[in-house]
KOLKE-661071 format. One record per residue (C-alpha): residue in one letter; x, y, z. Coordinates in pm, whole numbers, padded with zeros to 5 digits, always signed. Each point is the difference from the previous one (the first is absolute). Layout:
N
AXYZ/...
This chain:
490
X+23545+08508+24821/X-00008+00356-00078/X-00029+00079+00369/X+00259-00171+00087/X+00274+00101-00217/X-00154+00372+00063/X+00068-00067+00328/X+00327-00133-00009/X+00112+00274-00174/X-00153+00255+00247/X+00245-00223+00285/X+00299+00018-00244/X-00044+00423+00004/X-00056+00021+00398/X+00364-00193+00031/X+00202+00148-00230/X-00217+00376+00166/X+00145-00093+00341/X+00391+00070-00168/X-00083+00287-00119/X+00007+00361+00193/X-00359+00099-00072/X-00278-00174-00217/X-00372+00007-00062/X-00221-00301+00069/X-00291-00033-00215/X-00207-00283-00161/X-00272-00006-00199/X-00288-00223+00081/X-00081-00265-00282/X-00312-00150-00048/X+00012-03046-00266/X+00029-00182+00032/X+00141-00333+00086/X-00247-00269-00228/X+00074-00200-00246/X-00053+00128-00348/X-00275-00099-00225/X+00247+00001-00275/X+00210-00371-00116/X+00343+00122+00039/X+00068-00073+00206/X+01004+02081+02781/X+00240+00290+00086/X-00181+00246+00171/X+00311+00250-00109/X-00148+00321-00219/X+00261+00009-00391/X+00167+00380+00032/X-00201+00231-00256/X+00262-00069-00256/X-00055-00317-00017/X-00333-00005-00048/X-00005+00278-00227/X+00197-00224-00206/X-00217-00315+00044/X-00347+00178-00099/X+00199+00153-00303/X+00107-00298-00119/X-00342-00162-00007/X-00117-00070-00374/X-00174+00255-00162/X-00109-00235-00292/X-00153+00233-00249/X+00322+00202+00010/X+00200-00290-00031/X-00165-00105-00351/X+00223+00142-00310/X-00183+00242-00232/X-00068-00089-00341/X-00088+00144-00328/X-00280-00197-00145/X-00073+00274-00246/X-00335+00124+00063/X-00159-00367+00027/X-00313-00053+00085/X-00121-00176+00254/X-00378-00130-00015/X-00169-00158+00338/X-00332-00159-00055/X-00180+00012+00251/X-00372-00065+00093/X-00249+00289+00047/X+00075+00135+00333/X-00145-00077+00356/X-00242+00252+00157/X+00052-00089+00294/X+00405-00172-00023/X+00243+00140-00120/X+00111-00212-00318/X+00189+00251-00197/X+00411+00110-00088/X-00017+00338-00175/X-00115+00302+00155/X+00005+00293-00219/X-00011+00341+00214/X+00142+00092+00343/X-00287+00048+00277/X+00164+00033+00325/X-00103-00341+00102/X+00328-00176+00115/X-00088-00320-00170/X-00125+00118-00309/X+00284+00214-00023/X+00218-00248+00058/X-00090-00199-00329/X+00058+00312-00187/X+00306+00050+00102/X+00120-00377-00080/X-00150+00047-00321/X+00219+00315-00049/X+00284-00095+00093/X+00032-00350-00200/X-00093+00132-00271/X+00268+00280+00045/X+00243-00248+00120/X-00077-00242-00309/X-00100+00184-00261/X-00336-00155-00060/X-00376+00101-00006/X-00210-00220+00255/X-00387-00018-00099/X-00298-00174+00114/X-00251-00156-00141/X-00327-00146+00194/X-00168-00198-00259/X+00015-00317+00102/X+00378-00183+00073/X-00061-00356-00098/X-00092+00099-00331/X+00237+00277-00050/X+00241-00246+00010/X-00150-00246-00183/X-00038+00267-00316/X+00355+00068+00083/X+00126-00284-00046/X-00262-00137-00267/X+00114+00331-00248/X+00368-00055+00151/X+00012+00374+00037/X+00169+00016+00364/X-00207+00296+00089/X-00104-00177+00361/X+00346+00040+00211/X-00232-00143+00276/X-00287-00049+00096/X-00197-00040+00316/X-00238-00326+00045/X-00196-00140+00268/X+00094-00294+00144/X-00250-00272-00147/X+00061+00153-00337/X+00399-00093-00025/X-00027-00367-00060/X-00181+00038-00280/X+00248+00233-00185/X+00290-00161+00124/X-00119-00369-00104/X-00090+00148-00354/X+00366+00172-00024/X-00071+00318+00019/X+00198+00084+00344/X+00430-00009+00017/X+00101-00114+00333/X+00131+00313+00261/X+00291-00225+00051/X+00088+00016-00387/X+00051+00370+00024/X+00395+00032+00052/X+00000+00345+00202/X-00268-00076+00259/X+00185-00083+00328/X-00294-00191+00224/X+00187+00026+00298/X-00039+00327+00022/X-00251+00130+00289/X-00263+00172-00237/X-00071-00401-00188/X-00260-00159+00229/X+00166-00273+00168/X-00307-00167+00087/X-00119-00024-00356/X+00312-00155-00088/X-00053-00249+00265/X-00386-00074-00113/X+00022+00016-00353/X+00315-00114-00164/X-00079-00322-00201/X+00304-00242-00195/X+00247+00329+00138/X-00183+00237-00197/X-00175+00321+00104/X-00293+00144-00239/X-00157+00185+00215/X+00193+00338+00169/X-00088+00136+00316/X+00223+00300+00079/X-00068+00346+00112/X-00092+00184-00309/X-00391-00070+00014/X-00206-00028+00328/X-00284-00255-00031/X+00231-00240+00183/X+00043+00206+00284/X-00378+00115+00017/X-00145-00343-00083/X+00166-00142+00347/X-00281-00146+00203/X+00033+00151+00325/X-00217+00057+00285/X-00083+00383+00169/X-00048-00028+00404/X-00236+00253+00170/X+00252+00148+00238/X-00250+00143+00270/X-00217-00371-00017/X+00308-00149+00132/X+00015+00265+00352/X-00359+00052+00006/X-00017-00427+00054/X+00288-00005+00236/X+00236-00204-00248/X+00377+00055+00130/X+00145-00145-00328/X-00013+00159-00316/X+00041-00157-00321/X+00300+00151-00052/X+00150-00109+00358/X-00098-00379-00111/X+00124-00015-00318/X+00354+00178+00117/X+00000-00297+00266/X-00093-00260-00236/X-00288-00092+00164/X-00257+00154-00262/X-00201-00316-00085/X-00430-00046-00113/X-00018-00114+00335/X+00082+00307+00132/X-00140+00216-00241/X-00346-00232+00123/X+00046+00089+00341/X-00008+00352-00106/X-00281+00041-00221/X-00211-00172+00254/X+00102+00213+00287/X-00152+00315-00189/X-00303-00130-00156/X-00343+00128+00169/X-00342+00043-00075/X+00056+00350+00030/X-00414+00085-00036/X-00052-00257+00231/X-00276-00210-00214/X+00128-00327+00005/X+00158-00045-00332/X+00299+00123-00199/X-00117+00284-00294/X+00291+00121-00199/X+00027+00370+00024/X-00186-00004+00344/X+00188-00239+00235/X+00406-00033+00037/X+00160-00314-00197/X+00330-00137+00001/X+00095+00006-00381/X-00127+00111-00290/X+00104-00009-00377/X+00135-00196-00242/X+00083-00351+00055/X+00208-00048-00271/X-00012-00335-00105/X+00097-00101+00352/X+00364+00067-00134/X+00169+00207+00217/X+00074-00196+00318/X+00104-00288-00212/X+00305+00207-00114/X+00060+00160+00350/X-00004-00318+00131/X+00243-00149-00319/X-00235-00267-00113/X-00112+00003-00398/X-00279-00198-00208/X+00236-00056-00288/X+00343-00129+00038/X+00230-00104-00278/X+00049-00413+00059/X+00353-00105-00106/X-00083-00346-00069/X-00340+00084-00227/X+00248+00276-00163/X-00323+00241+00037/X-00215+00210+00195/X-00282-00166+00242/X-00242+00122+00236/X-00046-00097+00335/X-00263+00179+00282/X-00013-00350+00159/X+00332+00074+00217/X-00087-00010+00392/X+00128+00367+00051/X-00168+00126-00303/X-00338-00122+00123/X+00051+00109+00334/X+00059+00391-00146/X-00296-00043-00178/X-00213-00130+00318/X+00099+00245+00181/X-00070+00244-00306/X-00321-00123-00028/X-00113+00097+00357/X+00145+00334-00006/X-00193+00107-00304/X-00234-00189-00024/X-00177+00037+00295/X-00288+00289-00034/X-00003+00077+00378/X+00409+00102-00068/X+00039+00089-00305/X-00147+00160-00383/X+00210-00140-00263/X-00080+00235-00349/X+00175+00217-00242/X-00272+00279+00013/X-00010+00377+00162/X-00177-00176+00283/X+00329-00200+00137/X+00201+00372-00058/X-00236+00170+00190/X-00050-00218+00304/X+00405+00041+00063/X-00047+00375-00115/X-00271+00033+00318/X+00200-00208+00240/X-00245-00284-00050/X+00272-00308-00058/X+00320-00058+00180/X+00201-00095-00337/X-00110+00059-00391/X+00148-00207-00244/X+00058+00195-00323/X+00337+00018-00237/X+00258+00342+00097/X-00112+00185-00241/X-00325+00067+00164/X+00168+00210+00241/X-00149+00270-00218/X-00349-00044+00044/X+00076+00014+00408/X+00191+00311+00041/X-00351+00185+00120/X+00000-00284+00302/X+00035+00191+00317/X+00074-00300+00207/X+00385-00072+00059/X+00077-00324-00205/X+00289-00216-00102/X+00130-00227-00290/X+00048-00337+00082/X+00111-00352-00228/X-00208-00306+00028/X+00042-00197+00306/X+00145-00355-00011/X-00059-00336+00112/X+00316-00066+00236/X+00195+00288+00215/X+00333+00059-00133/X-00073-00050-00364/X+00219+00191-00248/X-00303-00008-00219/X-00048+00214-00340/X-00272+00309-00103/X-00260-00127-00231/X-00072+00212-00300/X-00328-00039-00201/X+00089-00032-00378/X+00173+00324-00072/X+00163+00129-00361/X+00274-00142-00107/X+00282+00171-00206/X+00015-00226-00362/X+00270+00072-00250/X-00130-00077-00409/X+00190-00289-00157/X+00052+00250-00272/X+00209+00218+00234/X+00277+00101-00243/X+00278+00117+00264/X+00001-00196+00321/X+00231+00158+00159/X-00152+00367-00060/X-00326-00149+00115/X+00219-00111+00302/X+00163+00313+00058/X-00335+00181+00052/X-00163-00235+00237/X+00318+00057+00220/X-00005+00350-00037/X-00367+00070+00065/X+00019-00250+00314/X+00294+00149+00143/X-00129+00372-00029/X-00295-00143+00122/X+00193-00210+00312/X+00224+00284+00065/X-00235+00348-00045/X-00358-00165+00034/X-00071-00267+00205/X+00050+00164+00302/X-00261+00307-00028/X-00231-00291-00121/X-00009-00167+00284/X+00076+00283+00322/X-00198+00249-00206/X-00262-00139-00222/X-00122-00336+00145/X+00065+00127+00356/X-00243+00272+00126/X+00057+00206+00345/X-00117-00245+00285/X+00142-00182+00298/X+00089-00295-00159/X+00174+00114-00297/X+00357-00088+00069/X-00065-00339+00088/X-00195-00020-00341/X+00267+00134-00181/X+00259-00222+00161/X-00226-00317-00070/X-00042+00098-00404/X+00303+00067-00042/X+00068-00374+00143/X-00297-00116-00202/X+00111+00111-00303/X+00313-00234-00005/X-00182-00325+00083/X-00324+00011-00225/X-00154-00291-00178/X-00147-00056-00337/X-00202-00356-00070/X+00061-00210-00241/X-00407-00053-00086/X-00018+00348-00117/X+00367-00024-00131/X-00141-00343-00229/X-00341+00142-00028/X-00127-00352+00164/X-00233+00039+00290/X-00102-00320+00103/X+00223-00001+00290/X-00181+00336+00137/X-00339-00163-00097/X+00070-00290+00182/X+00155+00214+00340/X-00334+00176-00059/X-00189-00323+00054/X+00164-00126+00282/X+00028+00290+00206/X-00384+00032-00022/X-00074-00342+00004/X+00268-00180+00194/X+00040-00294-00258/X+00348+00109-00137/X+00080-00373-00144/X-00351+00007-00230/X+00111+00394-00143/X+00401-00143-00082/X-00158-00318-00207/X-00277+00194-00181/X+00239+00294-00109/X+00337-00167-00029/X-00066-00145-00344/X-00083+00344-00126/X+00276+00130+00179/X+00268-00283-00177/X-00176+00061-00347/X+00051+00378-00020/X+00338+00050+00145/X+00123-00300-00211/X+00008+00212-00303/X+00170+00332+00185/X+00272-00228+00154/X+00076-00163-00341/X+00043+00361-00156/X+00202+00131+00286/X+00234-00321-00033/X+00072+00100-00334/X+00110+00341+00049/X+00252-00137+00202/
């Protein structure tokens, strides 16, 4: 965005140059989804003069600078937070400049809202749930926020310790820095506990995404790229299957596939077998209208077809080494697997690979599915019941995302994620398309996961019907009692 009004600019100078009798030219260089929601609610090839576009890119939003200053007389604002990742990055306050884009980038939003507000932002990193639960147990309001993993929510908002985001009279969701996808996924009776905007980052780095060894693909003679497929819509398991198969070889020639010797297909996490569900839009929990609750199914015909076809890409030890471990890392790190399956922000442990590589989404079932991103139970923002001034609360939440949105966001992605390679762009262009169509499940959202037990089962074992009947009463039993407290917060 800044490019572009920079350049528009630049075009507004040359024209009104050309009137004049002399001038000097110079510049300087600058560096969804379509499903139905779980929730019961229900070209002119003609070039614009330079004026014209000048005006256009200046009147884009600049939404941080849109936001009213207030005096909120030195307040404090308290995050709790966990303890922080080693090797994610799961924090908001940065406390010294460095040089680093990013990191200097968080110091300056903290800077400036406080400057703008009047306030003192801290962090704390002993433990969120409880930090809230203290806070609202003393009912000192000294948590403005705090920051919860996924399976953890239910629990505090069932037991009343969470307000609802929507409650909070200055937070405008509409806004492009509020995670439309979690809005999609995880709104229950038309309330939303748990807010996903850009202020913290676990729900950008906890995407599940998969990195593609660039030279595999020429080296095998593969035309299409992941990139080219999914741009065409035709990026489907069947293709990605055709793919890994053409690269595998028994590079040492003994007869068998040895991880770390021989060249697989995939390697990495498998993630519950969750991703190319969502990027195909299928679910195991949907909400039933005529139950009034929550169910599971993984006994629908495309659902068990994703996870057949699942189950023979990873599966399979002549194609593929399904782990978590430095072993899975290192075979993509030494061009030793086509794709490795690992969450974004493990783009940090592979900035030492040498080989050109890509980001790519799951594949899906069908070609031409608007499917969504799949992202593996990230932090959650949680206001305190005991919050004593919504809309303050509210007003930072919008001003921290919109710095964020507006000053951040950008050198996150282009400069941070993104390294120096061929592929870069395109991985740039695809997260920045990710990011508005990513997916949060409702078994980590309930803390219930008899549905992913039971997907477990049948992907391994084929017998889908027997997994649904011996989970689906635990299922029923444990949602039964979230549902009924969500009802009455309605």
């Amino acid at each position: 965005m800044k490019f572009r009004r920079a350049l528009a600019l630049i075009l507004s100078a040359l024209l009104l140059c050309s009137f004049l009798p002399a001038c000097s030219e110079s510049a300087e260089n600058q560096d969804d989804p379509g499903t139905k929601t779980d929730a019961p609610n229900g070209s002119d090839a003609s070039v614009p003069s330079p004026e014209i576009e000048a005006e256009d890119e200046d009147a884009k939003p600049e939404y941080y600078n849109m936001l009213p200053a207030e005096d909120f007389d030195g307040w404090k604002l308290t995050i709790a937070n966990d303890g922080l990742s080693s090797e994610y990055f799961s924090g908001f306050c940065v406390d010294e400049l460095t040089g680093d884009v990013f990191n200097d980038g968080l110091y300056n939003r903290r800077v400036a809202v406080q400057d703008k507000y009047n306030v003192v932002i801290e962090e704390t990193n002993n433990g969120a749930a409880n930090g809230i639960r203290q806070s609202v147990t003393s009912g000192s309001g000294d948590v403005g926020f705090g920051y919860v993993l996924t399976a953890s929510c239910m629990g505090l908002i069932s037991a009343n310790y969470v307000l609802p985001i929507t409650d909070l009279p200055t937070v405008d969701m509409s806004k492009p820095y509020w995670d439309k996808g979690a809005q999609q996924t995880l709104t229950f009776f038309d309330k939303m506990f748990f807010g996903y905007c850009d202020i913290g980052w676990d729900h950008y780095e906890s995407m599940a995404v998969l990195f593609y060894n660039g030279f595999l693909l020429v080296n095998s003679g593969l035309s299409d790229s992941p990139y080219d497929l999914y741009m065409e819509g035709k990026w489907t398991l069947d293709r990605m299957y055709d793919m890994m198969n053409a690269v595998v070889q028994d590079a040492d020639g003994d007869g068998k596939m040895t991880s770390g010797k021989d060249i697989f297909g995939w390697s990495g996490r498998e993630f519950e077998y969750l991703p190319s569900l969502y990027s195909s839009n299928l679910r195991l929990v949907r909400y039933d209208e005529t139950a009034d609750t929550y169910v599971m199914d993984v006994t629908q015909d495309a659902v068990m077809a994703v996870g057949d076809k699942l189950n023979a890409i990873i599966n399979d030890p002549n194609l593929s080494v399904p782990g978590r471990n430095d072993e899975t890392r290192n075979m993509f790190k030494d061009g030793k697997c086509l794709f490795y399956s690992r969450l974004l922000g493990d783009f940090r442990n592979l900035r030492d690979k040498e080989d050109d590589y890509g980001i790519i989404c799951y594949p899906s079932l069908e070609e031409n599915t608007d499917g969504m991103v799949y992202v593996q139970q990230p932090y959650a923002i949680l206001i305190p019941s005991d919050c004593p001034d919504t809309a303050r609360i509210g007003t930072m939440l919008e001003a921290l995302a919109a710095y964020t949105y507006d000053n951040v966001l950008d050198d996150y992605i282009q400069k941070t994620v993104i390294g120096k390679g061929a592929r870069d762009q395109q991985s740039a262009e695809l997260l920045e398309k990710f990011i508005t169509i990513r997916a949060f499940d409702l078994c980590y959202a309930f803390n219930v996961f008899a549905p992913i037990d039971a997907y477990g089962l049948g992907v391994k074992g084929g017998n889908y019907a027997s997994a649904q009947q011996r989970q689906s009463k635990v299922f029923a039993k444990s949602v039964a009692k979230s549902v009924e407290a969500l009802k009455g917060k309605g």
